[in-house]
N, C-alpha and C positions, 0 to 999 in steps of 0.2 A: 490552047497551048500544047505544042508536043510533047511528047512523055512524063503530059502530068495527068495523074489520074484523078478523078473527082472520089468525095469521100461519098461511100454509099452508107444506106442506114447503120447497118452491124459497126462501121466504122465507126460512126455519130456515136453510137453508144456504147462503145470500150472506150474513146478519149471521154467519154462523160466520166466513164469509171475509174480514170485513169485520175482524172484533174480531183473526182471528190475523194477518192481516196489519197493522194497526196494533200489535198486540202483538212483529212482529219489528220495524218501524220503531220504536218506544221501545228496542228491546232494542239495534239497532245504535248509536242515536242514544246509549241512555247508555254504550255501552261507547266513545264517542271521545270522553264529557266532552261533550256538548251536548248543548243539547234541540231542534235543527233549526233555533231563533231564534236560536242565540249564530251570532255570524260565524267563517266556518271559520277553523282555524288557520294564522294565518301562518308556513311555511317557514323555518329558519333556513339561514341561507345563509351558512358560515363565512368568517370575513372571513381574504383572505391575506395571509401572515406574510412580510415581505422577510428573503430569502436573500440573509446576505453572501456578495461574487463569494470563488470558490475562490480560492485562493494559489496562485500560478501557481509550482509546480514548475520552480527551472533545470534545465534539459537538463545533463546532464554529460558531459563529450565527453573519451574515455582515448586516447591513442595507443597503438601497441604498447607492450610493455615489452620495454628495456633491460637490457643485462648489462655490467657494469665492473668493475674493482678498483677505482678511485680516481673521483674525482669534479672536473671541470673547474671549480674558483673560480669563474673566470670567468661562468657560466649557472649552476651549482646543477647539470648534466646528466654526463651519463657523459662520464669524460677520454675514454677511448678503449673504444667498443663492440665484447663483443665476446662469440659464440656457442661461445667456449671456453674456459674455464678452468683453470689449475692447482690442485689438490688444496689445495696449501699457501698456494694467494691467503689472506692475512691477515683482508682484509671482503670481502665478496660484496656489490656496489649492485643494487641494480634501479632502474629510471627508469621514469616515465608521463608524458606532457607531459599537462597537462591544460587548461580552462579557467579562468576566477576561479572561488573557491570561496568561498563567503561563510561566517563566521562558524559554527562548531559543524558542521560539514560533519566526518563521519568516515569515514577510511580504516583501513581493515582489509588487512593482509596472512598469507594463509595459504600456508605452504612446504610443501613436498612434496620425497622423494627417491625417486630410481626410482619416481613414481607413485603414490606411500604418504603420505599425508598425514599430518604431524607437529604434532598439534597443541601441543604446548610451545612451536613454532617461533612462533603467533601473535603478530601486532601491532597494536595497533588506537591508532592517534594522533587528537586529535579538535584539530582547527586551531581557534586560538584568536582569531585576527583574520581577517576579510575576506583573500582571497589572491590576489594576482592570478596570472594564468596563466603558468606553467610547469612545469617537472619534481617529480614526489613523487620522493623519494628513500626506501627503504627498506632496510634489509641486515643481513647476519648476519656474525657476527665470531666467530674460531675463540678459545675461551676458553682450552682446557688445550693447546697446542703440537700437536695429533692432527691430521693429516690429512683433509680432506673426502671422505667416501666417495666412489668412483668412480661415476658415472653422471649420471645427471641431476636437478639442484636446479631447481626448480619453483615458482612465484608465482603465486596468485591476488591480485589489486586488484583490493578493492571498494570503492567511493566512497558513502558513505550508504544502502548495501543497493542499490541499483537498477543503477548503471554498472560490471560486472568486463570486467575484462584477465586474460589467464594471458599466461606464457610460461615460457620454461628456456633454460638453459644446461649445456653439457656439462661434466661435471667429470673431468679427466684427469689424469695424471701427476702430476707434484710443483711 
């Protein structure tokens, strides 16, 4: 044929290079879903979700605990405090001054003698109104006439899991 050229080798192998490299641009092109003409995909960009503000936790604030036989009318607090006890004291008080305690706020008290935690001893009161700040009172009463072992009676207050107090009192004599 006139004025047609045959393809010599160099030719052979730039259309080779020609067809596989268009053949991996189709291959990339369909594996993202387009054919080079669609407009690239628009990014999702997740829209953000308002965070309600946390509930702000009151602080609970315990004072030491207190030791009584009896309980002063007057405040709700220990008549007379005191770091010794007789055996035969009738109720054993403990005292916590605390701050207000709002509605469903639970106290827990756990006793101990000589160190040994007694769990039949537990209490656990869950205040039923809003409180304002004063004394928990908690205590043990001798049921059968028997004497309170000799050593030391023991109190854990806990206030809603997060606020403990311990203390004791010595148990002596009669």
């Amino acid at each position: 044929m006139p004025g047609t050229r045959r393809m010599g080798r160099n030719d052979r192998a730039r259309c080779g290079r020609v067809i596989l490299v268009g053949a991996f641009v189709l291959a990339a092109l369909a594996g993202c879903g387009g054919s080079g003409g669609d407009e690239p995909p628009t990014p999702t960009i997740p829209v953000p979700t308002a965070t309600p503000p946390a509930t702000a936790v009151p602080r609970i604030d315990l004072g030491a605990v207190v030791f009584a036989a009896d309980i002063d009318a007057a405040t709700g607090g220990p008549a007379v405090p005191a770091t010794t006890l007789g055996r035969a004291t009738p109720t054993i008080h403990a005292f916590v001054q605390t701050g207000a305690l709002p509605a469903g706020t639970t106290i827990r008290a756990d006793w101990s003698i000589n160190g040994v935690g007694v769990p039949t001893l537990m209490q656990e009161i869950t205040v039923g109104s809003e409180r304002p700040a004063g004394w928990i009172e908690v205590h043990l009463t001798l049921s059968d006439g028997q004497p309170w072992p000799s050593g030391t009676l023991g109190v854990t207050i806990t206030v809603d899991g997060t606020a403990t107090v311990s203390g004791s009192v010595l148990l002596s004599g009669f």
